[in-house]
PDB file with one MODEL, atoms N, CA, C and O in Angstrom:
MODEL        1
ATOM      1  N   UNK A   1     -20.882   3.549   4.414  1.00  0.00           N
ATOM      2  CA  UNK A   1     -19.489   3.582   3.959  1.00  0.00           C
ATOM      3  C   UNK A   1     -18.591   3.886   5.151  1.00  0.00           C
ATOM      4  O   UNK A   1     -18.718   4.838   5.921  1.00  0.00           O
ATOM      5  N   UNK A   2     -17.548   2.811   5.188  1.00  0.00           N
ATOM      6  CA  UNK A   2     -16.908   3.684   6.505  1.00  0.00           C
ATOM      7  C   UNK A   2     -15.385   3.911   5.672  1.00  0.00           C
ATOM      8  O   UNK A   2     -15.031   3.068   4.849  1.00  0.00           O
ATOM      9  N   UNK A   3     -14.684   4.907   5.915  1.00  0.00           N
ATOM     10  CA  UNK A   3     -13.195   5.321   5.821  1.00  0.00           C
ATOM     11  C   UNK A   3     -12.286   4.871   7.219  1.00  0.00           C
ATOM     12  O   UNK A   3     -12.500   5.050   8.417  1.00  0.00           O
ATOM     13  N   UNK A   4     -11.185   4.211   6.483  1.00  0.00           N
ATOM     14  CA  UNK A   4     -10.390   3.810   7.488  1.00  0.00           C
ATOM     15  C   UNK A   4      -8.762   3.965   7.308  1.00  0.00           C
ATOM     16  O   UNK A   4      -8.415   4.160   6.144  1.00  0.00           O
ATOM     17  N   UNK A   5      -7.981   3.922   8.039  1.00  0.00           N
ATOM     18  CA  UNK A   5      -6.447   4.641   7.858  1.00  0.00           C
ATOM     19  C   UNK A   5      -5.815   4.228   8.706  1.00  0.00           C
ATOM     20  O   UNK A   5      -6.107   4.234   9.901  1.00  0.00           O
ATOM     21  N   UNK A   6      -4.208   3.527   7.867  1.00  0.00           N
ATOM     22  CA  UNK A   6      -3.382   2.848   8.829  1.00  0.00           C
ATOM     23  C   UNK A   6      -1.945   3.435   8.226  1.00  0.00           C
ATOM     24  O   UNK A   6      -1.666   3.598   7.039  1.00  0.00           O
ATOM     25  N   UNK A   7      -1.358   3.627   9.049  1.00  0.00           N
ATOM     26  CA  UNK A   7      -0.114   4.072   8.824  1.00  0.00           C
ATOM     27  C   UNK A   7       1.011   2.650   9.029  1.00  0.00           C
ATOM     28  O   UNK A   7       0.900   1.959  10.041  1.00  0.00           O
ATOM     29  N   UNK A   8       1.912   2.374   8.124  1.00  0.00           N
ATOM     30  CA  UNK A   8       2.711   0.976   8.110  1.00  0.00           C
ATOM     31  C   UNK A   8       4.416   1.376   7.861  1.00  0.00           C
ATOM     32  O   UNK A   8       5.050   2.373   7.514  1.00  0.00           O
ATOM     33  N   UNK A   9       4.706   0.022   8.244  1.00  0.00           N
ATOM     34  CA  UNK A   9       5.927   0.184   7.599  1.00  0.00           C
ATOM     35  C   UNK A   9       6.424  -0.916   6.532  1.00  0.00           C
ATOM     36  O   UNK A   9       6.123  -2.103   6.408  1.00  0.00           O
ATOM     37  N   UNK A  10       7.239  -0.136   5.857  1.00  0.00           N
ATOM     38  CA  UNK A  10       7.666  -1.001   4.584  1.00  0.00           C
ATOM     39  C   UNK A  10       8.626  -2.288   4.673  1.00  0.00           C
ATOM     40  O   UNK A  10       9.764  -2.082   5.095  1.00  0.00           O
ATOM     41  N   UNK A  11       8.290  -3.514   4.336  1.00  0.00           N
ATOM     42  CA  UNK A  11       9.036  -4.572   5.096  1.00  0.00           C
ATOM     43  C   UNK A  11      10.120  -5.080   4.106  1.00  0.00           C
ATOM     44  O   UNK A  11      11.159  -5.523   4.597  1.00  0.00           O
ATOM     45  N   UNK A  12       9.936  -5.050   2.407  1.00  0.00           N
ATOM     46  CA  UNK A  12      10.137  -5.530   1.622  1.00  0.00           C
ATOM     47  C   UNK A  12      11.923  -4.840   1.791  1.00  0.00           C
ATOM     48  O   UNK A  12      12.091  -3.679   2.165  1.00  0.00           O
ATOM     49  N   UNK A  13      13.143  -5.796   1.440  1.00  0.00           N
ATOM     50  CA  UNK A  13      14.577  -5.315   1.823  1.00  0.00           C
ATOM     51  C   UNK A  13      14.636  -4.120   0.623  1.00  0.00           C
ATOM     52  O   UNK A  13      15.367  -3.164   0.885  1.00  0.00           O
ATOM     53  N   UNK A  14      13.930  -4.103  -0.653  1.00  0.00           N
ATOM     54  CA  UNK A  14      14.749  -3.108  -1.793  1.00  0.00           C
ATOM     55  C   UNK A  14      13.461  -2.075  -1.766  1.00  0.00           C
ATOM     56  O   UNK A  14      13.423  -1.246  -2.675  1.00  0.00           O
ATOM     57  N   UNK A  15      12.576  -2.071  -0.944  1.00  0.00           N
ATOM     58  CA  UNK A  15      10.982  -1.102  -1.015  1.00  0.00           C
ATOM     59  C   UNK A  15      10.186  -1.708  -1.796  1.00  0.00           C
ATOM     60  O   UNK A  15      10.338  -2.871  -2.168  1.00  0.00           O
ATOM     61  N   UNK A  16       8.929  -0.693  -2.228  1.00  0.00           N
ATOM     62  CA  UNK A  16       7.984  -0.585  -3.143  1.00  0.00           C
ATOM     63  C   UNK A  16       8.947  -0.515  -4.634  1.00  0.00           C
ATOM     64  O   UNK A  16       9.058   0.553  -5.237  1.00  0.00           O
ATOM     65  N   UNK A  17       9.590  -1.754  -5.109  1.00  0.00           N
ATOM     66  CA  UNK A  17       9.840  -1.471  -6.497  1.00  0.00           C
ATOM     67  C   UNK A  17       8.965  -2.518  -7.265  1.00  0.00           C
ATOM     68  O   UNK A  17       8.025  -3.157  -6.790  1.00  0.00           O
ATOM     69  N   UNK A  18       9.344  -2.560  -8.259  1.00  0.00           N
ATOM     70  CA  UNK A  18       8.403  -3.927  -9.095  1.00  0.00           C
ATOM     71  C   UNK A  18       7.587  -4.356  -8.892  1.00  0.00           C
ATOM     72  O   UNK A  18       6.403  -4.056  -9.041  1.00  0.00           O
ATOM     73  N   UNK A  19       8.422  -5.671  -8.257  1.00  0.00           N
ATOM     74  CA  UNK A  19       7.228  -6.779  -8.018  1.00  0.00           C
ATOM     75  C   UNK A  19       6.862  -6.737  -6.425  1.00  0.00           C
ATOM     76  O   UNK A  19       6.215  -7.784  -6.422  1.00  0.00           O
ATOM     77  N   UNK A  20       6.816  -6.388  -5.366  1.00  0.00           N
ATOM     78  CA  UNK A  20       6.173  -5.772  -4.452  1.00  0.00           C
ATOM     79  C   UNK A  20       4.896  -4.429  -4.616  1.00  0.00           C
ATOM     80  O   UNK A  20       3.741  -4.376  -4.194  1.00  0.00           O
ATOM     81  N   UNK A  21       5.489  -3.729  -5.192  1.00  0.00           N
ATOM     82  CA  UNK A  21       4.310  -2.628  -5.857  1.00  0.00           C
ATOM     83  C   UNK A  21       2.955  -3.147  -6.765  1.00  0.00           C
ATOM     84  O   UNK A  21       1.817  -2.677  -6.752  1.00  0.00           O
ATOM     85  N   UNK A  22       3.642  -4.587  -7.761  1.00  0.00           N
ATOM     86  CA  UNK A  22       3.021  -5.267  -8.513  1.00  0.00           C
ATOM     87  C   UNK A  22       1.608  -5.853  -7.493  1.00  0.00           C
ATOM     88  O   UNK A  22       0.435  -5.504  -7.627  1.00  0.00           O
ATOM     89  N   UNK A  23       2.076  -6.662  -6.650  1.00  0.00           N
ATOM     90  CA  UNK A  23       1.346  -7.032  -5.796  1.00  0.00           C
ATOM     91  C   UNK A  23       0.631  -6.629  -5.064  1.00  0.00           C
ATOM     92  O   UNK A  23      -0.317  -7.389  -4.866  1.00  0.00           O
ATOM     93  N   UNK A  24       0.613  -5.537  -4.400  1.00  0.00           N
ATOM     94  CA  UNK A  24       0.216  -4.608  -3.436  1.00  0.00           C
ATOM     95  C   UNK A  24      -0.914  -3.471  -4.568  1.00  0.00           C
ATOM     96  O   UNK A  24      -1.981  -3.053  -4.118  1.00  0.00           O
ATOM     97  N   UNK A  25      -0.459  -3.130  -5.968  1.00  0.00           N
ATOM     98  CA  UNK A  25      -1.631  -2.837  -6.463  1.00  0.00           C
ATOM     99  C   UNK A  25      -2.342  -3.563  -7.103  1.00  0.00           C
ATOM    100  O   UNK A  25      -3.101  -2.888  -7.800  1.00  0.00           O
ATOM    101  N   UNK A  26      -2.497  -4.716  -7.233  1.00  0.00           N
ATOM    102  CA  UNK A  26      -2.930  -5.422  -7.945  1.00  0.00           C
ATOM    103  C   UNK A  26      -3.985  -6.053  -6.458  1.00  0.00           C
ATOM    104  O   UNK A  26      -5.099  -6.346  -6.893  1.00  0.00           O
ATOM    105  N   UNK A  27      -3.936  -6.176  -5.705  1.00  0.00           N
ATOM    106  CA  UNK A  27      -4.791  -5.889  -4.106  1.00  0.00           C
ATOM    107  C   UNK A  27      -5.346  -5.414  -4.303  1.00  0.00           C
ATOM    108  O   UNK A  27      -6.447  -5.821  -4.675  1.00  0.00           O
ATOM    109  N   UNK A  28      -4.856  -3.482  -4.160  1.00  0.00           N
ATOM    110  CA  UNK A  28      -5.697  -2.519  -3.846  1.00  0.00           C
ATOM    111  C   UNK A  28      -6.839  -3.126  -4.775  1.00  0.00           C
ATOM    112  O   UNK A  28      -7.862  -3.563  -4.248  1.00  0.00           O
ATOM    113  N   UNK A  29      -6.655  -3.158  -6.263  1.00  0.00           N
ATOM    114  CA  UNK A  29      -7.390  -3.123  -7.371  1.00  0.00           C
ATOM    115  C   UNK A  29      -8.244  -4.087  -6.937  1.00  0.00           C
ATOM    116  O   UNK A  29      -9.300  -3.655  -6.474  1.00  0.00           O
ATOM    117  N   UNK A  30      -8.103  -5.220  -6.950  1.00  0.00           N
ATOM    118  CA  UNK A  30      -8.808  -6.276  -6.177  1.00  0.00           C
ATOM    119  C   UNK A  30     -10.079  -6.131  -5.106  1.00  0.00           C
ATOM    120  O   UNK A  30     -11.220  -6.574  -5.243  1.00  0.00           O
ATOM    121  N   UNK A  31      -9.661  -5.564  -4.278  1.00  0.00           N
ATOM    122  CA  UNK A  31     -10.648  -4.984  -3.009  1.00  0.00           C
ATOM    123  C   UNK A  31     -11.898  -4.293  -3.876  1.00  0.00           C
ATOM    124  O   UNK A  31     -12.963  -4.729  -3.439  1.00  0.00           O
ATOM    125  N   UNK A  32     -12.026  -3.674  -4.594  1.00  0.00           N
ATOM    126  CA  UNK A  32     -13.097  -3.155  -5.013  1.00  0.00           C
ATOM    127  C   UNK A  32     -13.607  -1.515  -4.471  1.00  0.00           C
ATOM    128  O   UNK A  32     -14.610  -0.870  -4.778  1.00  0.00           O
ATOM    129  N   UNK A  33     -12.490  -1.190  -3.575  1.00  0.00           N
ATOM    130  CA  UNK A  33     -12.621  -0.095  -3.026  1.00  0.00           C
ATOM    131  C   UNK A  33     -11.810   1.003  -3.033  1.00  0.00           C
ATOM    132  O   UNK A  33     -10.641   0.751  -2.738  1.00  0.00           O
ATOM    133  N   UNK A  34     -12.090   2.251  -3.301  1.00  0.00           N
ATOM    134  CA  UNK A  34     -11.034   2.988  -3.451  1.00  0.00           C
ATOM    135  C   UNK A  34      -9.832   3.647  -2.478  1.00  0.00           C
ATOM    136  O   UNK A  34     -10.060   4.521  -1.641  1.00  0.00           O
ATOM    137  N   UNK A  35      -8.645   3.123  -2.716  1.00  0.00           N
ATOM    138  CA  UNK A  35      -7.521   3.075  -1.980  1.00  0.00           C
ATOM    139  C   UNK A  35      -6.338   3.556  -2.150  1.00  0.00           C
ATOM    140  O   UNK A  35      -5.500   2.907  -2.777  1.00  0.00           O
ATOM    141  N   UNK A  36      -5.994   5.072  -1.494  1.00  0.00           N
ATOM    142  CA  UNK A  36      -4.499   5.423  -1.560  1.00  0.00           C
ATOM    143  C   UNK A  36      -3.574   5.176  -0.797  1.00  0.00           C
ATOM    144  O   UNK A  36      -3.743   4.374   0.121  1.00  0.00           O
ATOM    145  N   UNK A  37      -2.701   5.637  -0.942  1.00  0.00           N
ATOM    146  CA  UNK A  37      -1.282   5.004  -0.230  1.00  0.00           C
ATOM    147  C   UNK A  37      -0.059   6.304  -0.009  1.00  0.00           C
ATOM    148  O   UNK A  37       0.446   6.400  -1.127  1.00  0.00           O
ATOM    149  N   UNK A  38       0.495   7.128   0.737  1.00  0.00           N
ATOM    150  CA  UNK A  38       1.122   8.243   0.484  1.00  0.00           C
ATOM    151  C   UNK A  38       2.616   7.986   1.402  1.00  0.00           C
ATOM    152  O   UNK A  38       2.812   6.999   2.111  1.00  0.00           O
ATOM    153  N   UNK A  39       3.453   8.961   1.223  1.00  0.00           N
ATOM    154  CA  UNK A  39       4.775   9.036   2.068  1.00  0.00           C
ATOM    155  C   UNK A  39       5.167  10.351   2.662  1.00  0.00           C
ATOM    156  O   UNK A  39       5.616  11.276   1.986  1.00  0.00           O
ATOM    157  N   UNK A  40       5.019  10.386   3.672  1.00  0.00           N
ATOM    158  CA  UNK A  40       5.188  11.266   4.966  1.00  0.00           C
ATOM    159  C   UNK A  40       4.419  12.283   4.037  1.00  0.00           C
ATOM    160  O   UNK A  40       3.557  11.799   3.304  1.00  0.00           O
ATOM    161  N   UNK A  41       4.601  13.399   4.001  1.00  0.00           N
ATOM    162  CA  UNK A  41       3.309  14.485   4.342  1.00  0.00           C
ATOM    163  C   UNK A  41       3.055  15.107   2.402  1.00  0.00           C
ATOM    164  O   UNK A  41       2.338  15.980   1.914  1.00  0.00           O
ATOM    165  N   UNK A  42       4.175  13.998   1.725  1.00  0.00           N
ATOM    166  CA  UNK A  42       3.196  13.521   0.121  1.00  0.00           C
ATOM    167  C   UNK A  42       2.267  13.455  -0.398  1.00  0.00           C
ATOM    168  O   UNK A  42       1.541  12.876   0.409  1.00  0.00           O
ATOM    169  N   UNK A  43       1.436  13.748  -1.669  1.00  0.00           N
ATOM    170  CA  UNK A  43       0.334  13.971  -2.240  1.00  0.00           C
ATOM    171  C   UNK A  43      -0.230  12.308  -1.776  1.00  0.00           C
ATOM    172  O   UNK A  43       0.732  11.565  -1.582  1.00  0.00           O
ATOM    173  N   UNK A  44      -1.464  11.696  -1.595  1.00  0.00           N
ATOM    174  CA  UNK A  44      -1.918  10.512  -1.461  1.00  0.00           C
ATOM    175  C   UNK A  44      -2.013   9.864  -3.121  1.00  0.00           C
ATOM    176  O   UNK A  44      -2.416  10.673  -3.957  1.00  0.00           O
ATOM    177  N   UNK A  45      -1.721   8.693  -3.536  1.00  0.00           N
ATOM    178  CA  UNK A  45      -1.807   8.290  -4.782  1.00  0.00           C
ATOM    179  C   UNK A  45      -2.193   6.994  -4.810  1.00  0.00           C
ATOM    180  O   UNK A  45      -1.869   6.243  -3.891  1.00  0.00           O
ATOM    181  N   UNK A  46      -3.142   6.444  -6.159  1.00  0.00           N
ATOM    182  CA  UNK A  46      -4.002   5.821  -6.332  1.00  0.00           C
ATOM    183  C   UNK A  46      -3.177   4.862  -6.011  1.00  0.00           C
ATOM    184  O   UNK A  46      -2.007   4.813  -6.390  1.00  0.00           O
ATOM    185  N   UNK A  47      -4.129   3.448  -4.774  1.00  0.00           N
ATOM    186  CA  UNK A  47      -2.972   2.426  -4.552  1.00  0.00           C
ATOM    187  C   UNK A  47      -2.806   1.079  -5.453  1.00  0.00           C
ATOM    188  O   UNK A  47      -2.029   0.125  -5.431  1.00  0.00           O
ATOM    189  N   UNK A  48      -4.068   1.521  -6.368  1.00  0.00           N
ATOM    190  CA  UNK A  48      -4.206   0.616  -7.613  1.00  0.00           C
ATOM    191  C   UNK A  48      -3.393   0.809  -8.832  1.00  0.00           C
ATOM    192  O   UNK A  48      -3.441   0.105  -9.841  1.00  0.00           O
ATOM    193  N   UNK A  49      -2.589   1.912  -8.617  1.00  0.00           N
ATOM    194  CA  UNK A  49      -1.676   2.231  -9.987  1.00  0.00           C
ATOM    195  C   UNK A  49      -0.061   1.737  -9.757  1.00  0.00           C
ATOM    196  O   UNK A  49       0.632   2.702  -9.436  1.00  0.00           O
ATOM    197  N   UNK A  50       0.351   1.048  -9.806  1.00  0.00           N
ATOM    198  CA  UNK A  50       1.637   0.442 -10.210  1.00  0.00           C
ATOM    199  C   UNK A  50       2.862   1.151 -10.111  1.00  0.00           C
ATOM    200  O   UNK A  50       3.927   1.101  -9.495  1.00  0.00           O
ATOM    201  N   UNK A  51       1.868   2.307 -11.566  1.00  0.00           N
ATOM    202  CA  UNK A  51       3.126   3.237 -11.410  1.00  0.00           C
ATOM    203  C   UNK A  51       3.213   4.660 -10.136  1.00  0.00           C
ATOM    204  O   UNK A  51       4.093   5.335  -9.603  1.00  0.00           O
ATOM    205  N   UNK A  52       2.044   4.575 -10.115  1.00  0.00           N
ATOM    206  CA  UNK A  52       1.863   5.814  -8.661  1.00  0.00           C
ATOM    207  C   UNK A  52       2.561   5.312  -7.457  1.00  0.00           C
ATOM    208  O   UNK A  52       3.246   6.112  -6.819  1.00  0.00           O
ATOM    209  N   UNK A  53       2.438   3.677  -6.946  1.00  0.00           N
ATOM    210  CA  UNK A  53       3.156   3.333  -5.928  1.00  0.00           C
ATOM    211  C   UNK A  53       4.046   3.276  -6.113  1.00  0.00           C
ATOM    212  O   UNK A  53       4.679   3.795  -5.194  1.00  0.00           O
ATOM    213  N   UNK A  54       5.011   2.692  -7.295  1.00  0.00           N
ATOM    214  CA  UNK A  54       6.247   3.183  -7.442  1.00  0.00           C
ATOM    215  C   UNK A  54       6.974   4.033  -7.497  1.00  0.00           C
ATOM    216  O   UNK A  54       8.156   3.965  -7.160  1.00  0.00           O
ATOM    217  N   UNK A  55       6.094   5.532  -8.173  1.00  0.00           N
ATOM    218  CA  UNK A  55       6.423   6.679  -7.451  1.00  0.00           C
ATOM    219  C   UNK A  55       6.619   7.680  -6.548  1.00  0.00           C
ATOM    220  O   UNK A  55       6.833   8.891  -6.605  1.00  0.00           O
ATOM    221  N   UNK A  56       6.458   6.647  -5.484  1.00  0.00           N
ATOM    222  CA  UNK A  56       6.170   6.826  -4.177  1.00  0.00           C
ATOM    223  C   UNK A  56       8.075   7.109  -3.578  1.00  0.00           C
ATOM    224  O   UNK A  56       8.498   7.794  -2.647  1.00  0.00           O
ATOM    225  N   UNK A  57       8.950   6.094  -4.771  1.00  0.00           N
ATOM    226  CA  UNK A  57       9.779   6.058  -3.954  1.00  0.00           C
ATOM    227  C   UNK A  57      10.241   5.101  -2.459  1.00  0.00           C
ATOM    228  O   UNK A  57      11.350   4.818  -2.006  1.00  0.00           O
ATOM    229  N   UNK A  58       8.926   4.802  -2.009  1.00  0.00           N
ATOM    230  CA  UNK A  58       9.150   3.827  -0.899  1.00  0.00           C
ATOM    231  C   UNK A  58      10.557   3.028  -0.454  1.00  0.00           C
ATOM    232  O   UNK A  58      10.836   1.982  -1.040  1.00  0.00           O
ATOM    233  N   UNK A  59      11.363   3.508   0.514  1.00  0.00           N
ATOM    234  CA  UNK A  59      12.066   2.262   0.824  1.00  0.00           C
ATOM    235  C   UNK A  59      11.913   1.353   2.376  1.00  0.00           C
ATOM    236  O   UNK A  59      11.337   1.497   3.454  1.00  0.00           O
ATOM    237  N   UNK A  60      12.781   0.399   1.736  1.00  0.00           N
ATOM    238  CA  UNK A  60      12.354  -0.754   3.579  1.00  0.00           C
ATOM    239  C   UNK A  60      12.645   0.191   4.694  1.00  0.00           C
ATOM    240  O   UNK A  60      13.740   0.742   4.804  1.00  0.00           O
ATOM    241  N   UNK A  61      11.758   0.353   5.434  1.00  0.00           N
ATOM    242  CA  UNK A  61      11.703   1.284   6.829  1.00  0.00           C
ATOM    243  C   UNK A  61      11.070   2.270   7.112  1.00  0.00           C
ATOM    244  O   UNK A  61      10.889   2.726   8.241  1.00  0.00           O
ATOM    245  N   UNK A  62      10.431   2.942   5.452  1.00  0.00           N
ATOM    246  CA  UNK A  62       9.872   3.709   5.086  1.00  0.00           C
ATOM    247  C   UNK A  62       8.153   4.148   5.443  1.00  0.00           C
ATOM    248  O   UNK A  62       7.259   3.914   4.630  1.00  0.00           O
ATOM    249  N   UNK A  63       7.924   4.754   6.675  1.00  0.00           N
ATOM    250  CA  UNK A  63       6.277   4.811   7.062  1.00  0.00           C
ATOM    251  C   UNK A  63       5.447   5.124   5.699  1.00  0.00           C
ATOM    252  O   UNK A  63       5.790   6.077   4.998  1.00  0.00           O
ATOM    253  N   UNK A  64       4.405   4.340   5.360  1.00  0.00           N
ATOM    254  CA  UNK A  64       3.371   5.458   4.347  1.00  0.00           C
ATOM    255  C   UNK A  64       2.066   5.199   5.063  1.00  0.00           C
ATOM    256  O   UNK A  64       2.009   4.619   6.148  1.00  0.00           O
ATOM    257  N   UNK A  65       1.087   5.628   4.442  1.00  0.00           N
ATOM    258  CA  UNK A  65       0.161   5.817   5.249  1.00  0.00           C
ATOM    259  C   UNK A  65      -1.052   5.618   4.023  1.00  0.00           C
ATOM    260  O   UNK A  65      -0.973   6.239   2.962  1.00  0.00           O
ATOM    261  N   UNK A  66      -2.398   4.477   4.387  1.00  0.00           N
ATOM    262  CA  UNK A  66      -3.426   3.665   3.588  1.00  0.00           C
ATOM    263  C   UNK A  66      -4.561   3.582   4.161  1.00  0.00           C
ATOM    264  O   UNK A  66      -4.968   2.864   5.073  1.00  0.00           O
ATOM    265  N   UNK A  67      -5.339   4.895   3.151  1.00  0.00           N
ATOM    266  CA  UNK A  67      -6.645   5.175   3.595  1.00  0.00           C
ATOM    267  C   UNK A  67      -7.668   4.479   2.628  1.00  0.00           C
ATOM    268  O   UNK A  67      -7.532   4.701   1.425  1.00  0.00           O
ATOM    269  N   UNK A  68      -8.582   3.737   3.008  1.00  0.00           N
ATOM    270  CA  UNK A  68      -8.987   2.982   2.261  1.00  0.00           C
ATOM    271  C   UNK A  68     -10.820   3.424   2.706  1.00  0.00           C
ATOM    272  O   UNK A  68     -10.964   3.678   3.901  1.00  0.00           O
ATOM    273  N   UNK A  69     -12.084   3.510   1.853  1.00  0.00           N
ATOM    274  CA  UNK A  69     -12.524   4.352   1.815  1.00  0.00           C
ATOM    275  C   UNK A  69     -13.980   3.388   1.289  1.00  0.00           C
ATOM    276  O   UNK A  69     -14.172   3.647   0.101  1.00  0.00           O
ATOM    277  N   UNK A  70     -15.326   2.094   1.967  1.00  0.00           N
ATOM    278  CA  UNK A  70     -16.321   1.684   1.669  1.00  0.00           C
ATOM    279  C   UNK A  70     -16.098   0.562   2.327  1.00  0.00           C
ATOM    280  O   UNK A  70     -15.060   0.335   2.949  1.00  0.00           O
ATOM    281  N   UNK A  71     -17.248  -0.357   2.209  1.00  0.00           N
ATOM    282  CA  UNK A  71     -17.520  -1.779   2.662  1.00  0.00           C
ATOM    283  C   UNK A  71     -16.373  -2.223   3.142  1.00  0.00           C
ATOM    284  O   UNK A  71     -15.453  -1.932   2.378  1.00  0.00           O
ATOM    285  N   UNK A  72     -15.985  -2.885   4.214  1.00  0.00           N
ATOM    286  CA  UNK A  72     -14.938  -3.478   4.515  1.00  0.00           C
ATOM    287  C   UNK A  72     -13.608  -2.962   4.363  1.00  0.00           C
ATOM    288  O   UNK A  72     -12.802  -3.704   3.801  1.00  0.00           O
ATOM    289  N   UNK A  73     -13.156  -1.648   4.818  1.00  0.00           N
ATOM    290  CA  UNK A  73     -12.833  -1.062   4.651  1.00  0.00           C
ATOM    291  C   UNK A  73     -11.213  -1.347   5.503  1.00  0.00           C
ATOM    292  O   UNK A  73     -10.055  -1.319   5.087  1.00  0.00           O
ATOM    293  N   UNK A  74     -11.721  -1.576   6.643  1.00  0.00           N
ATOM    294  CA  UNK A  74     -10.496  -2.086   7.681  1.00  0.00           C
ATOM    295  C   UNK A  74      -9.855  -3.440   7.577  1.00  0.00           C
ATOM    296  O   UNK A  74      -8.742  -3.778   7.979  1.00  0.00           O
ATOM    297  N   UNK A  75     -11.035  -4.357   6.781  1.00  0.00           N
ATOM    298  CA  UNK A  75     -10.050  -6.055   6.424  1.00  0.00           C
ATOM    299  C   UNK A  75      -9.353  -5.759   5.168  1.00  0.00           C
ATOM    300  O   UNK A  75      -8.331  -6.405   4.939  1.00  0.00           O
ATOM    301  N   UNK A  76      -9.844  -4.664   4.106  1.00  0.00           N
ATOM    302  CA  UNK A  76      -8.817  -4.512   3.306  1.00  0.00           C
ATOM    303  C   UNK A  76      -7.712  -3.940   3.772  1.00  0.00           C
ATOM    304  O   UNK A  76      -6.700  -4.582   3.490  1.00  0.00           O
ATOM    305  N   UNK A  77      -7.518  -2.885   4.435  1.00  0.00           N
ATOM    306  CA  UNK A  77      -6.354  -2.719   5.257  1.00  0.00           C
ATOM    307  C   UNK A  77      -5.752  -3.745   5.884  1.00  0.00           C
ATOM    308  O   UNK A  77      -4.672  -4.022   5.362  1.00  0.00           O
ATOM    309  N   UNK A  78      -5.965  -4.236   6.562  1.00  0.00           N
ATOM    310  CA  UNK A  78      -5.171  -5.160   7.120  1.00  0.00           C
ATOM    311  C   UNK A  78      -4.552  -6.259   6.112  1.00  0.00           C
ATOM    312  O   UNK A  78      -3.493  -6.862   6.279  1.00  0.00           O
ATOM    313  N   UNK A  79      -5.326  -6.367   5.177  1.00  0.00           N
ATOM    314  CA  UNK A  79      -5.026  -7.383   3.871  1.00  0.00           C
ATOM    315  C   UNK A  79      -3.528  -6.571   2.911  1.00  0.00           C
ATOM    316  O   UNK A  79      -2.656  -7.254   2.374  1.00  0.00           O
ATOM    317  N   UNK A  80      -3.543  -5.422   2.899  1.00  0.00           N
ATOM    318  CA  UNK A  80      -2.644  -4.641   2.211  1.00  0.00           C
ATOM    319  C   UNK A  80      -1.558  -4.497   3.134  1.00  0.00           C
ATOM    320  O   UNK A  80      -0.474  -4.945   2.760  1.00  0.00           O
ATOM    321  N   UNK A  81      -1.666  -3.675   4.875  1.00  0.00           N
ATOM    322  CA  UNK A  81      -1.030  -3.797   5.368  1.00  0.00           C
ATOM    323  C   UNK A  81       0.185  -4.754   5.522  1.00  0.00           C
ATOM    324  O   UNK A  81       1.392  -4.532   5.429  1.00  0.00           O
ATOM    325  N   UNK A  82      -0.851  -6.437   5.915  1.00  0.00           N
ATOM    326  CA  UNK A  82       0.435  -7.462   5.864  1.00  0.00           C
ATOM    327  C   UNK A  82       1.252  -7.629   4.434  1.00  0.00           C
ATOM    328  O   UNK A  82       2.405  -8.058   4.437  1.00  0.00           O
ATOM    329  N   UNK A  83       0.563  -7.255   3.196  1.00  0.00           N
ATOM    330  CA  UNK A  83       1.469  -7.213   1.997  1.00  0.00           C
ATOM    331  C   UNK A  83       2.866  -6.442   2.039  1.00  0.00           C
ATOM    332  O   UNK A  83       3.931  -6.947   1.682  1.00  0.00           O
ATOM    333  N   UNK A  84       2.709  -5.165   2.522  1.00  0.00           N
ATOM    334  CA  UNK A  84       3.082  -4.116   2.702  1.00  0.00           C
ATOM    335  C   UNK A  84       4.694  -4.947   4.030  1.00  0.00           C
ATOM    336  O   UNK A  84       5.885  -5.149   3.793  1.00  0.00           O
ATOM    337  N   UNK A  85       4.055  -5.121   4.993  1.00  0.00           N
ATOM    338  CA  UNK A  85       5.092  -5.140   5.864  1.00  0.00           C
ATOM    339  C   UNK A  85       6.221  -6.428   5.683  1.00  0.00           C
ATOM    340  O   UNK A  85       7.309  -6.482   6.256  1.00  0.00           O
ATOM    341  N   UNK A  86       5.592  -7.580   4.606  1.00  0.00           N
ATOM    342  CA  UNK A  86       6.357  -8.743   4.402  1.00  0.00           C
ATOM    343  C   UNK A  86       7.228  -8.560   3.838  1.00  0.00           C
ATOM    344  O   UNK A  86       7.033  -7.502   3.240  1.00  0.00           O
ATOM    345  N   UNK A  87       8.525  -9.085   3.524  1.00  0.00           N
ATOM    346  CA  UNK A  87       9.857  -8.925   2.760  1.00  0.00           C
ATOM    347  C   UNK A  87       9.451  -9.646   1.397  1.00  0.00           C
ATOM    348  O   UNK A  87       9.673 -10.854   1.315  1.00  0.00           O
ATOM    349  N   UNK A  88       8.948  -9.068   0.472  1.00  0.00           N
ATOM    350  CA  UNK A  88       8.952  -9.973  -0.897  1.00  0.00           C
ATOM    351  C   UNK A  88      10.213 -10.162  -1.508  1.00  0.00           C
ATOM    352  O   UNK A  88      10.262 -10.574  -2.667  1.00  0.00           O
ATOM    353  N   UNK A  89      11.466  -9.853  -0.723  1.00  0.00           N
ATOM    354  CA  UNK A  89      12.403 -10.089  -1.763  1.00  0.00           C
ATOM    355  C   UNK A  89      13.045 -10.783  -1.387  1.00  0.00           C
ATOM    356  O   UNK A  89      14.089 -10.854  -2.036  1.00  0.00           O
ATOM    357  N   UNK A  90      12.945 -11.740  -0.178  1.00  0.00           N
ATOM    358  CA  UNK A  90      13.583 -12.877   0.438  1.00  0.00           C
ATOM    359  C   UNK A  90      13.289 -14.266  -0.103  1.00  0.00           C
ATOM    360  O   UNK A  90      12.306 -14.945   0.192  1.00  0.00           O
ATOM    361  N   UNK A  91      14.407 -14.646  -1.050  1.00  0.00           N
ATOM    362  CA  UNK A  91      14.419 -15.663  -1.542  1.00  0.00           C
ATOM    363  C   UNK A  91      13.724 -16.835  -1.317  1.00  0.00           C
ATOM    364  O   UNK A  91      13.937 -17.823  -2.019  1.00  0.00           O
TER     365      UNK A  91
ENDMDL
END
């Protein structure tokens, strides 16, 4: 098992609301591995819950930080990461 951890920034113009959060846990969930997601020195929260990333608060510019935790551990990061840093709300 390896544990791995990337700290990002938020690319999306309105944050982690909706349908960016939608996407990004619906990933985590995907990966098969267990994956949180936190904001500056914030409790870490499940990155598969919708509503946990949304309660994150997240906005565009916003560092959080995605520790992701078995098999392939670092391509799921990087797979979430680029979710994470793209603007989903650009038309």
């Amino acid at each position: 098992m390896t544990e791995a951890s990337r700290t990002i920034r938020v690319g999306s113009s309105n944050g982690l609301h909706a349908r960016p959060a939608k996407l990004f846990a619906q990933a985590a969930k995907d990966s098969g591995i267990p994956v949180t997601i936190s904001k500056g020195s914030g409790a870490p929260v499940n990155a598969a819950s919708i509503l946990g990333v949304i309660s994150l608060g997240a906005e565009k510019g916003d560092y959080v930080t995605l520790t992701a935790d078995g098999d392939h551990a670092v391509e799921v990061l990087d797979h979430l990461a680029e979710l994470l840093t793209t603007d989903h709300d650009e038309a």
